[in-house]
N, C-alpha and C positions, 0 to 999 in steps of 0.2 A: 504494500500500500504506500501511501503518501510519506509517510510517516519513515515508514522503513529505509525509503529511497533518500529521502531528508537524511535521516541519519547515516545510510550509507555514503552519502555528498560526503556530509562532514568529517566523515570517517577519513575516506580519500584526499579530501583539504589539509587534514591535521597530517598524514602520513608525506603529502607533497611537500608541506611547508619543514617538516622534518627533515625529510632525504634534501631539499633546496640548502637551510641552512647546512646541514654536512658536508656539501658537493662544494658551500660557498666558502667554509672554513678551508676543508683542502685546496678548493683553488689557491687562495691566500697563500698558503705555504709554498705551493705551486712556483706563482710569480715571485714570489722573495728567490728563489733560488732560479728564476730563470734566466741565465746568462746571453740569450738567442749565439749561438757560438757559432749555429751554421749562416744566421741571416748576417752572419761579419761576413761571411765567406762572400756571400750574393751580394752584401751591400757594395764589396771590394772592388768585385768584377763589373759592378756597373758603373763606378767612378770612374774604371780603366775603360770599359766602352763609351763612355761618354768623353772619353779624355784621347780616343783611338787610341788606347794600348792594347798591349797583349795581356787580354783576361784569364789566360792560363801561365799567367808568368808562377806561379809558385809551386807548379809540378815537377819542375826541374831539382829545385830544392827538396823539397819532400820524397820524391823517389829517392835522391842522394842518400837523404838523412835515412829512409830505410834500407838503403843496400850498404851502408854503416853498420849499422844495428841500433841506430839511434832511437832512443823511445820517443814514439811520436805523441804521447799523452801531455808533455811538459805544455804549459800557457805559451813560448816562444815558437811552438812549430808550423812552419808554414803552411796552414793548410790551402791544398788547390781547389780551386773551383773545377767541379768535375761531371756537368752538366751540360746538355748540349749549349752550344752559343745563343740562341734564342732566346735561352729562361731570364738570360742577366737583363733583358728590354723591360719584361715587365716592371721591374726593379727600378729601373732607371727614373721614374719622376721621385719614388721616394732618395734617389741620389743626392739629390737637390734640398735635402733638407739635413741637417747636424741629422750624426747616429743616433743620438740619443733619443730624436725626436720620428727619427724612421726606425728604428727599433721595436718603440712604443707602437706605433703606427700598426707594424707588422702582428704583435701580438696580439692585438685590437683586430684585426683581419682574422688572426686563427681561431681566435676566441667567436666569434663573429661566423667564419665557415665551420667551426662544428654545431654549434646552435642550429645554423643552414639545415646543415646534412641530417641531424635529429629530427628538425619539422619535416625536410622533405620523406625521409624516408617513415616516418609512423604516419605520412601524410597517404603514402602512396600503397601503406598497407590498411587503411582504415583505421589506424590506431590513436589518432591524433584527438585523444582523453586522458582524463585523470591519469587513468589507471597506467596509460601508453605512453603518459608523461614521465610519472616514477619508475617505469622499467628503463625508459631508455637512459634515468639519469644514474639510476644503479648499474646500468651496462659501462657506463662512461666512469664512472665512479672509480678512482685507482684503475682507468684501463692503461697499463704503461705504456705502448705504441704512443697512444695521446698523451699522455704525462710528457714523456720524453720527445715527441715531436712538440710541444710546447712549450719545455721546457729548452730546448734548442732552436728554435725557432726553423726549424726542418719545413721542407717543403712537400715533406708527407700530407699535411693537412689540406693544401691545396691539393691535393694531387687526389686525394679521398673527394675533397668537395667535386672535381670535377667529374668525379667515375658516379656521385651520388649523382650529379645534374644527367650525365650519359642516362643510368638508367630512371631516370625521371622520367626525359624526353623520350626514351624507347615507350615507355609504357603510355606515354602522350600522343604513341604516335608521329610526333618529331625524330625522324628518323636522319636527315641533314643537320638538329642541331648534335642530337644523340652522337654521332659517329664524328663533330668535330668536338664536341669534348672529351670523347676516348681517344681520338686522333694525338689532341694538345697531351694528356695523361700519360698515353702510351711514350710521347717524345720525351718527356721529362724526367719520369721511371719506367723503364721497357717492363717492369714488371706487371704494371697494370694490363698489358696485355696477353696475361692470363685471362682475363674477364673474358676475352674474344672465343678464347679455347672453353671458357662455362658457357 
């Protein structure tokens, strides 16, 4: 009855606001330690395409330091931009602005495309309730892939939102946007091109 359904709402409200504050406290912790180490790497290469350098100048170094035996974990190691030439364009108008302030930018993007990919995908399975809300935030909840493409500023998360939009658009029926956002995916991680082989 009315009554039941009432109290079942509130039931789900109280559990939402629950699992929200948990997910908001570890984010918290989250960004305290999130150094974006790889959007240094993309911020780099797009000052040097912007600047017409060579955006793979620090492979030469890095291969070195490992056929040394150099440990490549120390804060000084050169790490290479090791993505097709392409990715660093996107990048390019946040070049234009202090790291600090396209850093932020960026994480604000990730934080922003997993949200995305949560609506669209409980969106595209009917799930987009209560109940479809607190499962997805307990999926996400300490999922490390996202902790750590987060916490890195990795371009895994981009690379998820666009395989969620691919399969959005298939199921849309957009079959020309569908296949250029697996298309851009596939370019940036060959691995998304699994999805082709599902």
């Amino acid at each position: 009855d009315m009554n039941d359904q009432s109290s079942n709402r509130r039931f789900l409200l109280l559990c939402a606001a629950l699992v929200v504050a948990i997910a908001v406290v570890d984010l918290v912790a989250v960004l305290r330690i999130t150094n974006n180490h790889d959007f240094a790497v993309y911020y780099k290469a797009a000052l040097r395409l912007r600047n017409g350098e060579d955006i793979f100048a620090e492979a030469g170094a890095f291969r070195a330091q490992i056929e040394q035996g150099v440990s490549t974990k120390t804060e000084d190691t050169p790490w290479p931009f090791s993505y097709p030439p392409f990715l660093a364009a996107p990048i390019l108008p946040l070049s234009y602005l202090p790291y600090a302030w396209a850093s932020a930018v960026w994480t604000g993007f990730c934080l922003a495309a997993l949200a995305l990919c949560c609506w669209l995908a409980l969106r595209s399975q009917n799930w987009l309730t209560l109940s479809g809300f607190i499962v997805a935030v307990l999926l996400l909840y300490q999922f490390q892939p996202a902790v750590v493409a987060l916490r890195l500023g990795q371009m895994d998360i981009a690379v998820f939102l666009l395989l969620t939009l691919a399969f959005w658009w298939l199921r849309s029926g957009q079959d020309g946007k569908a296949g250029l956002a697996l298309g851009i995916a596939i370019g940036v991680k060959f691995f998304a091109g699994f999805v082709v082989a599902y």
